[in-house]
ROVO-778981 format. One record per residue (C-alpha): residue in three letters; x, y, z. Coordinates in steps of 0.25 Angstrom, whole numbers, plus 5000, padded with zeros to 4 digits. Example, Ala and Ser with C-alpha at 12.3 -4.5 7.8 and 13.67 -1.06 7.14 Angstrom:
// residues 2
- ALA:5049:4982:5031
- SER:5055:4996:5029
//
This chain:
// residues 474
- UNK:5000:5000:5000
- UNK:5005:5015:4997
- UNK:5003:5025:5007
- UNK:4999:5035:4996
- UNK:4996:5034:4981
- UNK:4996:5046:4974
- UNK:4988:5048:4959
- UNK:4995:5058:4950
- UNK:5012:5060:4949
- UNK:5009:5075:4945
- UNK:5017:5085:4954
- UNK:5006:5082:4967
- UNK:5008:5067:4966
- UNK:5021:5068:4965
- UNK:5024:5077:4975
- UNK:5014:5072:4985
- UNK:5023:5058:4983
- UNK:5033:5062:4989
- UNK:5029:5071:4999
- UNK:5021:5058:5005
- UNK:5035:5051:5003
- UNK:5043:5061:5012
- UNK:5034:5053:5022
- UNK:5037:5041:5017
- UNK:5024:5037:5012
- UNK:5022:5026:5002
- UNK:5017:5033:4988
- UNK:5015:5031:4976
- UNK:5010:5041:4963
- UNK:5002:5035:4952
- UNK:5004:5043:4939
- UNK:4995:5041:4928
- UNK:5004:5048:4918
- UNK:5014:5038:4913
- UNK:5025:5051:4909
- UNK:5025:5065:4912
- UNK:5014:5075:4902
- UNK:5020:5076:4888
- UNK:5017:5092:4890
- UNK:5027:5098:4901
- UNK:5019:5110:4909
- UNK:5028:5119:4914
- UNK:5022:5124:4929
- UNK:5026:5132:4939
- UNK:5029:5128:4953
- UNK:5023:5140:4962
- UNK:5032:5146:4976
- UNK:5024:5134:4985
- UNK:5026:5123:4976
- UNK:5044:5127:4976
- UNK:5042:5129:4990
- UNK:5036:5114:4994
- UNK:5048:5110:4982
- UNK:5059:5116:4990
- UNK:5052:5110:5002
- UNK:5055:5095:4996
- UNK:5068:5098:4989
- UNK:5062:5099:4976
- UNK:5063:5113:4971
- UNK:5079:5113:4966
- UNK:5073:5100:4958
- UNK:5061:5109:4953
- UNK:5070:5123:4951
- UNK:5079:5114:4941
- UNK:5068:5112:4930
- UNK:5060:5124:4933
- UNK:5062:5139:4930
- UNK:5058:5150:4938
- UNK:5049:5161:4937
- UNK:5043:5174:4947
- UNK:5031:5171:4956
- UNK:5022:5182:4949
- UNK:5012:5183:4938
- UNK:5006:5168:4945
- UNK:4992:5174:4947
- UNK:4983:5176:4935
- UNK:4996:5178:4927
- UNK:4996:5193:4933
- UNK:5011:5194:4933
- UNK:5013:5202:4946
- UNK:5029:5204:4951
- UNK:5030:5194:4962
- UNK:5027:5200:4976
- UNK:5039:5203:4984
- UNK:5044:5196:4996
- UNK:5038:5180:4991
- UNK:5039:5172:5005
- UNK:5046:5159:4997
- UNK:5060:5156:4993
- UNK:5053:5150:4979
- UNK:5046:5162:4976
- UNK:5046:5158:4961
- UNK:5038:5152:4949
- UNK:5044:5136:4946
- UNK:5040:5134:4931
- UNK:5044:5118:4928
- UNK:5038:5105:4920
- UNK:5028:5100:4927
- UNK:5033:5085:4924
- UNK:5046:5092:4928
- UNK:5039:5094:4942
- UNK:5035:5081:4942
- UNK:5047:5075:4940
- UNK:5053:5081:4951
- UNK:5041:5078:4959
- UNK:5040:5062:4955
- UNK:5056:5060:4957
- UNK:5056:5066:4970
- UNK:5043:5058:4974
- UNK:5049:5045:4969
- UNK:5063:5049:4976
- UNK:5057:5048:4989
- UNK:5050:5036:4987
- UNK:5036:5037:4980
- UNK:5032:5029:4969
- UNK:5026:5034:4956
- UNK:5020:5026:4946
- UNK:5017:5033:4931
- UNK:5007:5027:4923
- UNK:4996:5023:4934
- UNK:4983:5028:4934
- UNK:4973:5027:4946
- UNK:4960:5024:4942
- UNK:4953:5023:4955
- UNK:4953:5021:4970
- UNK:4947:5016:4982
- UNK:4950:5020:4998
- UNK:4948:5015:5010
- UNK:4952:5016:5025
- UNK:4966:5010:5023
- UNK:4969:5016:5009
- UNK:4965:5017:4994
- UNK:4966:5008:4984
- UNK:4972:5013:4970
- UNK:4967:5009:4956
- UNK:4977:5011:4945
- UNK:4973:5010:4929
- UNK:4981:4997:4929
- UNK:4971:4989:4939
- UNK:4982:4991:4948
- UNK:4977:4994:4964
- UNK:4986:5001:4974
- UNK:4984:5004:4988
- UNK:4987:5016:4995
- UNK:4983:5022:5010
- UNK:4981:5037:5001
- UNK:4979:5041:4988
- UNK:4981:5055:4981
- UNK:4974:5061:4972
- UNK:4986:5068:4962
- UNK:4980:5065:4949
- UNK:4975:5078:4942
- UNK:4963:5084:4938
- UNK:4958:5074:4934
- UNK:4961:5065:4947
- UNK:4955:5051:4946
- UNK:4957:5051:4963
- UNK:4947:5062:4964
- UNK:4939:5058:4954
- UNK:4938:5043:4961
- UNK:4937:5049:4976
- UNK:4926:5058:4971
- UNK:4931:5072:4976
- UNK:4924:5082:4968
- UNK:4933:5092:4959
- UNK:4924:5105:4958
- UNK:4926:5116:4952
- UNK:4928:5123:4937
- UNK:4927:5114:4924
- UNK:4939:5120:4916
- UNK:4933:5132:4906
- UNK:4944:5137:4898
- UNK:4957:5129:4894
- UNK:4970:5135:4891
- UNK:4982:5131:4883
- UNK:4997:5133:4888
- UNK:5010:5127:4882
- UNK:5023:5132:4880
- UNK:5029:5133:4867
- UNK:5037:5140:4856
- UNK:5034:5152:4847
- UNK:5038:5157:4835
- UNK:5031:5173:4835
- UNK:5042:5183:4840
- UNK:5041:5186:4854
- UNK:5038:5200:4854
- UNK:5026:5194:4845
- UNK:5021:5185:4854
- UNK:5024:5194:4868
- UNK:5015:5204:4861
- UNK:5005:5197:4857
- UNK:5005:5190:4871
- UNK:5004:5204:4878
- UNK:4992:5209:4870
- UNK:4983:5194:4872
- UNK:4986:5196:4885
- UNK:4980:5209:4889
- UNK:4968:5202:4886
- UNK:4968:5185:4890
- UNK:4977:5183:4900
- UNK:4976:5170:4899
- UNK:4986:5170:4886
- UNK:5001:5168:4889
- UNK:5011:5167:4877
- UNK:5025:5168:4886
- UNK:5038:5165:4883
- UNK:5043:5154:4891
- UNK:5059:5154:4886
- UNK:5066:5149:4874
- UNK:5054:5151:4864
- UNK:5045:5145:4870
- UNK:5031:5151:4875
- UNK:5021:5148:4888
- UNK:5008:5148:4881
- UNK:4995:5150:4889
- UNK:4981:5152:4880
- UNK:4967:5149:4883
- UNK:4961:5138:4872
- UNK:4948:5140:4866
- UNK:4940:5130:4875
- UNK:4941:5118:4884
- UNK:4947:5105:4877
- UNK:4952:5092:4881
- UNK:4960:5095:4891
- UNK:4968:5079:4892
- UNK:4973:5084:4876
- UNK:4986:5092:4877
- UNK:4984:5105:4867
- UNK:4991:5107:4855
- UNK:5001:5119:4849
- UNK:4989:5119:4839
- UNK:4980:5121:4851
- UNK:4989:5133:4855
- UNK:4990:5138:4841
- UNK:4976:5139:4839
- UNK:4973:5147:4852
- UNK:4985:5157:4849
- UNK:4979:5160:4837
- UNK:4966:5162:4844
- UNK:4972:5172:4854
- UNK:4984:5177:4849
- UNK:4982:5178:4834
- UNK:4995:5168:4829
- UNK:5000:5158:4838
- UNK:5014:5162:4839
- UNK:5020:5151:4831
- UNK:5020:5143:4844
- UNK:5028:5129:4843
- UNK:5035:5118:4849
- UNK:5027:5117:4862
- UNK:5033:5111:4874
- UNK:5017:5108:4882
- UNK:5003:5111:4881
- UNK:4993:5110:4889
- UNK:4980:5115:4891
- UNK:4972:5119:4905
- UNK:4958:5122:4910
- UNK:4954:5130:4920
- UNK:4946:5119:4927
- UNK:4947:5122:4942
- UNK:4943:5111:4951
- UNK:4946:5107:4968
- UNK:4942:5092:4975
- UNK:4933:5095:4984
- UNK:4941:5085:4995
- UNK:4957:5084:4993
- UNK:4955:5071:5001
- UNK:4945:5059:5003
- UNK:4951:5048:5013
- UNK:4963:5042:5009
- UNK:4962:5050:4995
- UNK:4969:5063:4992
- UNK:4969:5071:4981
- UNK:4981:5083:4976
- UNK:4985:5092:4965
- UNK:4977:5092:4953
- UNK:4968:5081:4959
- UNK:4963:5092:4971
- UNK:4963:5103:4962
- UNK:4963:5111:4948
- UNK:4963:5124:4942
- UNK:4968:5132:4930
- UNK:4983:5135:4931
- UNK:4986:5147:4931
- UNK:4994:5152:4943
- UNK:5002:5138:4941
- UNK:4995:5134:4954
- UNK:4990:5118:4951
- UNK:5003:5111:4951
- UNK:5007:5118:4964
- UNK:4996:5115:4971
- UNK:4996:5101:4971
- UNK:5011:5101:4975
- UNK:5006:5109:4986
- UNK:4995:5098:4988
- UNK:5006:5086:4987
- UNK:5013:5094:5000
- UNK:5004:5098:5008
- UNK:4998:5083:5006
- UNK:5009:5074:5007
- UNK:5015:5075:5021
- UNK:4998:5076:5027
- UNK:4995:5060:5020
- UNK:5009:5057:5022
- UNK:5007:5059:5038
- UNK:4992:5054:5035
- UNK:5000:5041:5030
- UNK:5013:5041:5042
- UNK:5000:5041:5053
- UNK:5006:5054:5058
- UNK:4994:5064:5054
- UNK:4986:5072:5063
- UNK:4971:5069:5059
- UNK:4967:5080:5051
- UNK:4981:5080:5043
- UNK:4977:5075:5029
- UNK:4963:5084:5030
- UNK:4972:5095:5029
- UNK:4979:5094:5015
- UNK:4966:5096:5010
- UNK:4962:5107:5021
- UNK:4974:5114:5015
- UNK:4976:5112:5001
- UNK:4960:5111:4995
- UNK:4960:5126:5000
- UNK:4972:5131:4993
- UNK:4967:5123:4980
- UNK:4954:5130:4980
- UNK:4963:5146:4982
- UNK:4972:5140:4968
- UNK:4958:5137:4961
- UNK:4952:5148:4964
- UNK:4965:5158:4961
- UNK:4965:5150:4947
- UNK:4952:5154:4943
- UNK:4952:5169:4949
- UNK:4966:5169:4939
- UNK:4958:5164:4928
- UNK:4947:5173:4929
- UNK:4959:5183:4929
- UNK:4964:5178:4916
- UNK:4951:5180:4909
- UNK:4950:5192:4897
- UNK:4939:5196:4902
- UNK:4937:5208:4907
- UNK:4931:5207:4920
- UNK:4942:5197:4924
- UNK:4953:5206:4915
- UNK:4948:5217:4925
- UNK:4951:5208:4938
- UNK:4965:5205:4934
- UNK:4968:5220:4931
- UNK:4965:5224:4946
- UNK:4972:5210:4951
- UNK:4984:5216:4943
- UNK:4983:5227:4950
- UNK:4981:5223:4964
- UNK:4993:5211:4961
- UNK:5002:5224:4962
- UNK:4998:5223:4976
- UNK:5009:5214:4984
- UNK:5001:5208:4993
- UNK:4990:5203:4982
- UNK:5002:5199:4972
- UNK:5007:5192:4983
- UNK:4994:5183:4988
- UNK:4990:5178:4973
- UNK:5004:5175:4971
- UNK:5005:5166:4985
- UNK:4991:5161:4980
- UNK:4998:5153:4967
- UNK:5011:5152:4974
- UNK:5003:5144:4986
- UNK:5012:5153:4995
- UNK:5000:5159:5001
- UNK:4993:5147:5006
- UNK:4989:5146:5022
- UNK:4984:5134:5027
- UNK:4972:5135:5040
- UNK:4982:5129:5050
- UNK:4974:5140:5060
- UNK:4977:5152:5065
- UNK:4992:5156:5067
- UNK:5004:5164:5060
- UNK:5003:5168:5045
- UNK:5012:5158:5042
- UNK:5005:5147:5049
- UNK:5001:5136:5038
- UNK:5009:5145:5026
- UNK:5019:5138:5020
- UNK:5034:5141:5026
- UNK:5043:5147:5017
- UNK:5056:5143:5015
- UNK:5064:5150:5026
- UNK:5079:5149:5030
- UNK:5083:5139:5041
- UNK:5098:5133:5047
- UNK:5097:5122:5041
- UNK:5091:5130:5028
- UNK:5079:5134:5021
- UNK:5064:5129:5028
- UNK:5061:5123:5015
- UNK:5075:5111:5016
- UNK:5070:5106:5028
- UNK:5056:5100:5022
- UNK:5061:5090:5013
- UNK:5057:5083:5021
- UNK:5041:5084:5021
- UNK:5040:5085:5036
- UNK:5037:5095:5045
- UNK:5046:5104:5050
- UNK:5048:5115:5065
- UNK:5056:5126:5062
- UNK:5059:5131:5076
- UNK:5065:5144:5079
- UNK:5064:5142:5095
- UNK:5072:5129:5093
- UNK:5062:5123:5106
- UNK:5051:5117:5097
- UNK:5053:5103:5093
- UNK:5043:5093:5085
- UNK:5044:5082:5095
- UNK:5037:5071:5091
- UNK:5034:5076:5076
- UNK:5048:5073:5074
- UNK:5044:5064:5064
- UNK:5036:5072:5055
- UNK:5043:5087:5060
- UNK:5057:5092:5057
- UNK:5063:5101:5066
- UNK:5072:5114:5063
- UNK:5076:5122:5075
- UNK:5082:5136:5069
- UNK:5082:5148:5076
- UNK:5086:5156:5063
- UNK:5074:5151:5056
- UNK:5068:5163:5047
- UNK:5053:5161:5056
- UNK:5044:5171:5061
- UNK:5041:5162:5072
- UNK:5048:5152:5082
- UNK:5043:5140:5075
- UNK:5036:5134:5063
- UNK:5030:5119:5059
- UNK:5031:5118:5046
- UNK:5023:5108:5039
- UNK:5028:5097:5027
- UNK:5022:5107:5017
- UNK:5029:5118:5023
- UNK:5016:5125:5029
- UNK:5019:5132:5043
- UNK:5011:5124:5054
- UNK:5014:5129:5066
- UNK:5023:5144:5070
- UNK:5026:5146:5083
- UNK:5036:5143:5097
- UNK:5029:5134:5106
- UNK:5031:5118:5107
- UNK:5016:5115:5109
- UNK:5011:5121:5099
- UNK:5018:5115:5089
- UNK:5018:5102:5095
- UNK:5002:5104:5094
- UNK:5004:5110:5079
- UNK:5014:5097:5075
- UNK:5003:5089:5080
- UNK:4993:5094:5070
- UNK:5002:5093:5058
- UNK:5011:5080:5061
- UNK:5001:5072:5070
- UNK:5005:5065:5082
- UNK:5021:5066:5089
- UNK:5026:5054:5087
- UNK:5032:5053:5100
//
């Protein structure tokens, strides 16, 4: 029996893998897809999703396949200059592959012991008290005490444990590719300047070496499971530009809608869902493939404890007491930017005052930490402002915050030196620094890097280790 299978080898699956195997956990992925999508998507890896990298050891792996860009211009592509005075050390844009990230993501899965397996399909399952049995295409049946959800859209595990999926039908599709032109520059710069006074929606940008990041609205909804052609992208830039640039030699394409839809329960028994499975939305803002690496995080060390026997009750409960609230701020941030993209000129009028109020640092700087997921507090009650924020990467002896949670534990940075995790030993690291750059005299910090505890007396964070990491063991 595995402890956990995992549907889906995307970036959640993946990640989540090996998150669950810093605990030792028995997992194994199911991936459908035999070898990586024929198209290569370039995304982008937002301030939070670098910071929870650094927090694995992962980001120098990601920094050598990816190319930087500014945090600004995120939000309904109103390019804003970036707010001064970003409360990260990874105060940047990530642009890489998506089967790059992958790749990463999957070798370091497997490096610590997970088990994936391309080409297998789950078709159905079937829980119980004791676990869930698996159904793979092949007739094959597995046995697992859990099973996540990391398949997609178009999840089979949601669609099998009956969770609803409510929200938007998609209404409007859009083409994106990148690709080679043969127009002069200052031709297609011009061009782009005057469509775009109009539809923002349009993006004809150079991406380097010839090649152009191409962004257009198509003419209705198609079938979305067929890639688009060059044909396809021809014919629209005709439609909206007057000549199509002489584009060629395309290195992907793809097509989205602006379906936007949220599971109505993240969790039923012994059966999770994650990423895509949870959650959609158009991509604007680059926002879907950093939530569920966000999910994966804040998941994994909850159902590893669940798994370990070391989880306070309530533990689980809480990754979807968390996370199905920030899913529902990126869907609805999505369609207020979509609205904003609109030629119409009601929404036209919008955007102009948003403009204007973006010059405003304090407004600039919450829509950026809304896409960025820097913003985001979780209910742990009343206390500090920093109090369930996310901890940024500060200076210690031994080095910065962010190196001492390879690891996937808990960590007590302790300033006072006096504090001690006791019998959480097990589950809590321990750093006594009286240098640390703190505002406080203490700090529990959980696996996902969220502050879960700030203060100076033992038995209060003995009652606050308690609530996180369950029973001492001595």
């Amino acid at each position: 029996m595995f402890d956990v299978i995992i549907a889906g080898s995307g970036p959640a699956g993946a990640l989540l893998a090996a998150e669950l195997r810093l605990h030792d956990v028995h997992v194994l992925v199911l991936e459908k897809e035999t070898q990586p999508t024929s198209f290569v998507r370039i995304v982008g890896l937002h301030v939070r999703s670098l910071e929870l990298m650094a927090m694995r050891g992962l980001l120098d792996r990601l920094l050598e396949r990816g190319r930087r860009r500014p945090s600004r211009g995120f939000f309904a592509a109103i390019d804003k200059p970036t707010p001064p005075g970003l409360d990260s050390a990874y105060a940047y844009l990530l642009g890489i592959p998506q089967p790059v990230v992958v790749q990463i993501l999957e070798e370091h899965a497997i490096g610590l012991g997970a088990q994936i397996r391309h080409g297998c399909t789950v078709t159905g399952f079937e829980q119980d008290d004791d676990g869930v049995t698996v159904e793979l295409a092949d007739g094959e049946r597995l046995r697992t005490r859990y099973l996540v959800g990391c398949d997609g859209a178009r999840s089979t595990v949601r669609k099998q444990l009956g969770v609803g999926f409510p929200g938007e039908p998609t209404r409007s599709e859009t083409l994106m590719g990148e690709m080679a032109a043969a127009a002069p520059p200052e031709e297609i710069a011009a061009k782009v300047a005057e469509i775009r006074q109009t539809d923002k929606r349009f993006t004809f940008a150079p991406f380097g070496e010839g090649v152009y990041r191409v962004i257009l609205p198509e003419s209705g909804v198609g079938d979305r499971a067929e890639p688009p052609t060059l044909a396809d992208f021809q014919r629209q830039l005709h439609a909206i530009a007057g000549t199509d640039f002489g584009v060629h030699s395309p290195r992907w394409l793809s097509r989205f809608g602006d379906a936007t839809r949220l599971a109505e329960r993240y969790r039923v028994g012994r059966v999770l869902l994650a990423g895509d499975a949870a959650h959609i939305h158009p991509p604007i803002g680059g926002q879907g493939l950093n939530l569920g690496v966000q999910d994966a995080v804040n998941l994994g060390w909850k159902l590893a404890a669940q798994i370990q026997g070391w989880a306070p009750e309530t533990l689980l409960d809480t990754y979807e007491a968390e996370r199905r609230p920030v899913a529902a701020d990126v869907l609805d941030n999505t369609r207020a930017q979509q609205e904003l993209l609109s030629p119409e000129p009601g929404a036209q009028a919008v955007r102009r005052l948003l403009t204007e109020l973006m010059d405003f640092d304090e407004v600039n700087r919450h829509l950026l930490e809304k896409i960025t997921a820097t913003g985001i507090r979780y209910d742990f009650g009343a206390g500090p402002d920093l109090l369930g924020r996310r901890m940024p990467d500060v200076e210690l002896k031994p080095g910065n915050l962010y190196g001492q949670l390879h690891s996937g534990r808990g960590l007590l940075v302790d300033r006072t030196e006096r504090l001690t995790v006791g019998g959480w030993s097990d589950r809590v690291d321990y750093l006594g620094d009286s240098t640390a750059s703190l505002d406080a005299p203490g700090v529990l910090i959980r696996p996902d890097g969220h502050v879960a505890w700030i203060g100076g007396d033992q038995q209060d964070l003995d009652v606050h280790l308690g609530r996180w990491f369950g029973t001492p063991a001595n």
